[in-house]
Every structure is written in structure tokens, then in C-alpha cells.
DOVEX-231947 format. One record per residue (C-alpha): residue number from 1; y, x, z. Coordinates in steps of 0.2 Angstrom, whole numbers, plus 5000, padded with zeros to 4 digits. Each point is the difference from the previous one (the first is absolute). Layout:
N
seq; yy; xx; zz
NUM; Y; X; Z
...
This chain:
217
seq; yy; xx; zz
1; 4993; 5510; 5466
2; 4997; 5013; 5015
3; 4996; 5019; 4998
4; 4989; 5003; 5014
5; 5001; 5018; 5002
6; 4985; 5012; 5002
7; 4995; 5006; 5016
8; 5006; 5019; 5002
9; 4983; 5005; 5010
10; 4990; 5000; 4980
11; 5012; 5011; 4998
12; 4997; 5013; 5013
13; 4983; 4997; 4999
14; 4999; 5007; 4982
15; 5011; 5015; 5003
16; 4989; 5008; 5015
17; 5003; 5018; 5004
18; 4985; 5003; 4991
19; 5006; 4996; 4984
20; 5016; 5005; 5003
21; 4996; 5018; 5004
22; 4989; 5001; 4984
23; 5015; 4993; 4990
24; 5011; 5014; 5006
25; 4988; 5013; 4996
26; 4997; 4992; 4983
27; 5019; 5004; 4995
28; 4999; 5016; 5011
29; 4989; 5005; 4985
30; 5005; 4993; 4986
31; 5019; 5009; 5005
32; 4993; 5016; 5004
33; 4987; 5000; 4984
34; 5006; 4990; 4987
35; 5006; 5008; 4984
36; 5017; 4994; 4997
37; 5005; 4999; 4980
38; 5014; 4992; 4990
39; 4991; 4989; 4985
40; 5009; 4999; 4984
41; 4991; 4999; 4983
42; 5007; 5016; 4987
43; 5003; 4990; 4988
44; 5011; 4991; 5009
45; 5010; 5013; 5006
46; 5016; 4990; 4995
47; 4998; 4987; 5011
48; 5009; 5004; 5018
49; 4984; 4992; 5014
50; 4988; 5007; 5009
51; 4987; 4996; 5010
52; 4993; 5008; 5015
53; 4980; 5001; 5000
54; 4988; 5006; 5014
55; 4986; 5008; 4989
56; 4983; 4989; 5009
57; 4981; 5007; 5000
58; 4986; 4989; 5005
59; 4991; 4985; 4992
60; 5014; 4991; 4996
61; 5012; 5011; 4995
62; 5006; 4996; 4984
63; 4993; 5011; 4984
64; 5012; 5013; 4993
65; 4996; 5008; 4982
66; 4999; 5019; 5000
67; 5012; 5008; 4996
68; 5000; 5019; 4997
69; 5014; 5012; 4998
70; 5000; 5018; 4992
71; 4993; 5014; 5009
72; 5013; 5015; 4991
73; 5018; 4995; 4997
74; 5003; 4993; 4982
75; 5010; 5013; 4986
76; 5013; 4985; 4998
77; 5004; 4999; 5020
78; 5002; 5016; 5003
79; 5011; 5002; 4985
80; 5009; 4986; 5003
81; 5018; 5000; 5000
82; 5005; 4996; 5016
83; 5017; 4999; 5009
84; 5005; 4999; 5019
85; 5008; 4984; 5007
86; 5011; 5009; 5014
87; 5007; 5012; 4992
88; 4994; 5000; 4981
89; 4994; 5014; 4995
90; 4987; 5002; 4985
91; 4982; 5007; 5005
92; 4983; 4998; 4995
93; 4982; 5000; 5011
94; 4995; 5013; 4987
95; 5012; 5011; 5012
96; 4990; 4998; 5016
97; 4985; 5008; 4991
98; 4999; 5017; 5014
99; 5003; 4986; 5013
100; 4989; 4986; 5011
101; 5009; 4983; 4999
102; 4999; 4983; 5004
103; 5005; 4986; 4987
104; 5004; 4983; 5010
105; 5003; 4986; 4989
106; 5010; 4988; 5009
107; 5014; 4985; 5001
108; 5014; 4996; 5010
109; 4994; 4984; 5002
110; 4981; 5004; 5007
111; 4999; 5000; 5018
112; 4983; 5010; 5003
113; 5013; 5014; 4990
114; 5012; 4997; 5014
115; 4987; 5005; 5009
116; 4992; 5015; 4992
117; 5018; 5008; 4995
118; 5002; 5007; 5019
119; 4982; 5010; 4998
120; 5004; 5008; 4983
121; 5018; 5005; 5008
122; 4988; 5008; 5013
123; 4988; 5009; 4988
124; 5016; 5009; 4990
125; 5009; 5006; 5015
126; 4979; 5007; 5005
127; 4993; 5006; 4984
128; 5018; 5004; 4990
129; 4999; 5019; 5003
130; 4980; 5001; 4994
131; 5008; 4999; 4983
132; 4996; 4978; 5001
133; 5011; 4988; 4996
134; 5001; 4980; 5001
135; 5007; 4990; 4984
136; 5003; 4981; 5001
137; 5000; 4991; 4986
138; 5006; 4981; 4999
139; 4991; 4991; 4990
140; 5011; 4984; 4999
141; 5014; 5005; 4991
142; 5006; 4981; 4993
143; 4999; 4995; 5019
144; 5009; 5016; 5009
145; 5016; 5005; 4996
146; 5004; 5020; 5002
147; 5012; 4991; 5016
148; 4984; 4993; 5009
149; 4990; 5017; 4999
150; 5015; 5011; 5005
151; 5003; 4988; 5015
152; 4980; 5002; 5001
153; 5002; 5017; 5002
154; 5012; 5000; 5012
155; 4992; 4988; 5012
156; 4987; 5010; 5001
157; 5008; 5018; 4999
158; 4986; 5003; 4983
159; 5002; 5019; 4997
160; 4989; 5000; 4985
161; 5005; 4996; 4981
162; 5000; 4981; 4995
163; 4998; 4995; 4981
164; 4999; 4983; 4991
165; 4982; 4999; 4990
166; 4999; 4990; 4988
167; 4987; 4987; 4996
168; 4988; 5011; 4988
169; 5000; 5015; 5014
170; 4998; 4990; 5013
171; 4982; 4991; 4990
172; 4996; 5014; 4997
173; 4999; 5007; 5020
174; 4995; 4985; 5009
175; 4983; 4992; 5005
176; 5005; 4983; 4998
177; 5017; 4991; 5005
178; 5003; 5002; 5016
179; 5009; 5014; 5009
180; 5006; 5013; 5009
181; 4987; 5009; 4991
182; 5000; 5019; 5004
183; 4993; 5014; 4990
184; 4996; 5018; 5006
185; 5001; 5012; 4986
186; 4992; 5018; 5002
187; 5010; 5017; 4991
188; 4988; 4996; 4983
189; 5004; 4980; 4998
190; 4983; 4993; 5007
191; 5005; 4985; 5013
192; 4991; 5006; 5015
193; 5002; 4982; 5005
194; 5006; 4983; 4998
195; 5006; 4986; 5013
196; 5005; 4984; 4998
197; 5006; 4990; 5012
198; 5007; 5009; 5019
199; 4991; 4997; 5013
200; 5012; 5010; 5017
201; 4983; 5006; 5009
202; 4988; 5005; 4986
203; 5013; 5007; 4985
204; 5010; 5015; 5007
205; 4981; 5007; 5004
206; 4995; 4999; 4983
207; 5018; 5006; 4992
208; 5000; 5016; 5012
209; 4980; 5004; 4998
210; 5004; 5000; 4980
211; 5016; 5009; 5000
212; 4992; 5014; 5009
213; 4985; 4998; 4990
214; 5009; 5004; 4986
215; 5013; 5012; 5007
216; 4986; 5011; 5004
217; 4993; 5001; 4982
């Protein structure tokens, strides 16, 4: 039996410079305004895989439940014991109650986390002498090992506190199952807002308008 191969001219004539250049401004936008975020149900938080999603609108887009978290800190988080990974000493989100934070709930193994981590480093080192303070909480404590979060930190030199939370704190946070989610808490509890997701063009904009937003209150 003989293969008769194709002629390369179909080829060619289906990849004009038409549709290429539409191509390459298709990926041109889903790169620059896609929301990257690491899926991985709550419930399965024991369960060490991850999947990276690109959250889609339009017709086809697949439909997503609603999910809402709180508008004020919850009693139990903010009394919560909590202990820091580096070095481990004790403290409580109860402590930051003068202060403006941001609580990222994170994991080693999310890459879209990778990517917001250099941005939160950013805000500390900007907003830390406004009486501010970035907290990250890991919310995958049966996957991460205190050894992956300390070489975590030192990858990315993290000058904020890291802490492991636990399943019950972390559903009681987050709007659904994926992360980095990021929360920015005003002086009296009240999230001011609520990301999910990081998007590199779009998020630091809306982290910096609500930490001034609430600095100023």
C-alpha cells in the first residue's frame, strides 16, 4: 500500500497572513486578560492536583454557581489560633484589628500564586509603614510541608507572615475552590474587597485602590 502524501500548498493556503495575525492577537489577549486561577475542590483539600483554569465569558462559557463569601471577617477567623510557618510564633488576625491587611489564601503548588506572590511582596514593602500588613495563609496543609513553604518564601524573598489554615477557616474565606483568593480587610473587619483569581494587568489596580481606600478611613 502507498501513502501519497498531501500537497504542502493546502497547507499554506489555510494559514494566510490573515488568519495568522488574528490568531496571534487572539493569544495576545487571552495572555494579557485572562484570569489565571488554580482549581481544586475544598473538600478535597487532601488530594495534592491542581488544575489551571482561564475564567471564560461569552455565550459558551461554561456556567459557574454563585458563590458569595462574607462581607465582615467571621468571630472564629479572626480569633483563630494561628502559628507562623518560618519562624513559629503564635498570633491571631484578632491582633491586626488597628491595622489594613491582606489575607491571600494560597498553595505551593498553584501557579497563578507563583505569580501573584511577587505583587503582595510589593504592597508590604509599599503600604507596611501606613500601619498595613499582608498575611498568607496556605490552605493545603495535607499537601505542603512547613519545608515547601519556607523554600516558598525564600524563593520569592516573602517579607510578610505565612500560616497554615486549616480546611474549616479556609470554607469559611473563600468564594468557591479555586485560588489565590485575596481579601482586603479594613481597621473595623469589613472585606472592602474580594478577588479570586490574578490577573497581572487588572489586580494590583484593584489591591492598591482598596488598601487606600481603606487606609484612609
Amino acid at each position: 500500500m502507498r501513502f501519497v502524501r498531501q500537497p504542502d500548498h493546502d497547507r499554506r493556503t489555510f494559514w494566510t497572513p490573515a488568519r495568522v495575525a488574528a490568531t496571534s492577537a487572539l493569544l495576545a489577549l487571552i495572555s494579557t486578560f485572562g484570569i489565571s486561577s488554580c482549581g481544586k475542590p475544598v473538600e478535597d483539600m487532601g488530594t495534592p492536583k491542581a488544575t489551571v483554569t482561564v475564567n471564560a465569558s461569552g455565550p459558551n462559557a461554561p456556567k459557574r454557581p454563585a458563590s458569595v463569601g462574607p462581607t465582615t471577617m467571621p468571630a472564629k477567623v479572626l480569633e483563630a489560633n494561628l502559628e507562623t510557618i518560618i519562624d513559629g510564633k503564635p498570633f491571631k488576625l484578632s491582633d491586626l484589628k488597628d491595622k489594613v491587611f491582606v489575607l491571600d489564601l494560597w498553595a505551593t503548588w498553584c501557579g497563578p500564586c507563583r505569580s501573584s506572590t511577587p505583587e503582595l511582596v510589593s504592597l508590604q514593602k509599599e503600604f507596611g509603614s501606613r500601619g498595613f500588613e499582608v498575611i498568607g495563609l496556605d490552605i493545603d496543609p495535607d499537601s505542603d510541608t512547613p519545608e515547601d513553604v519556607k523554600a516558598f518564601a525564600d524563593e520569592f524573598k516573602i517579607n510578610y507572615k505565612l500560616a497554615f489554615a486549616d480546611r474549616e477557616l479556609a470554607m469559611s474565606l473563600m468564594r468557591g475552590g479555586n485560588i489565590p483568593q485575596t481579601l482586603v480587610v479594613g481597621r473595623d473587619g469589613r472585606i472592602v474587597e474580594h478577588l479570586v483569581g490574578f490577573n497581572p494587568v487588572v489586580m494590583p489596580k484593584k489591591l492598591r485602590a482598596a488598601i487606600e481606600q481603606a487606609l484612609e478611613k
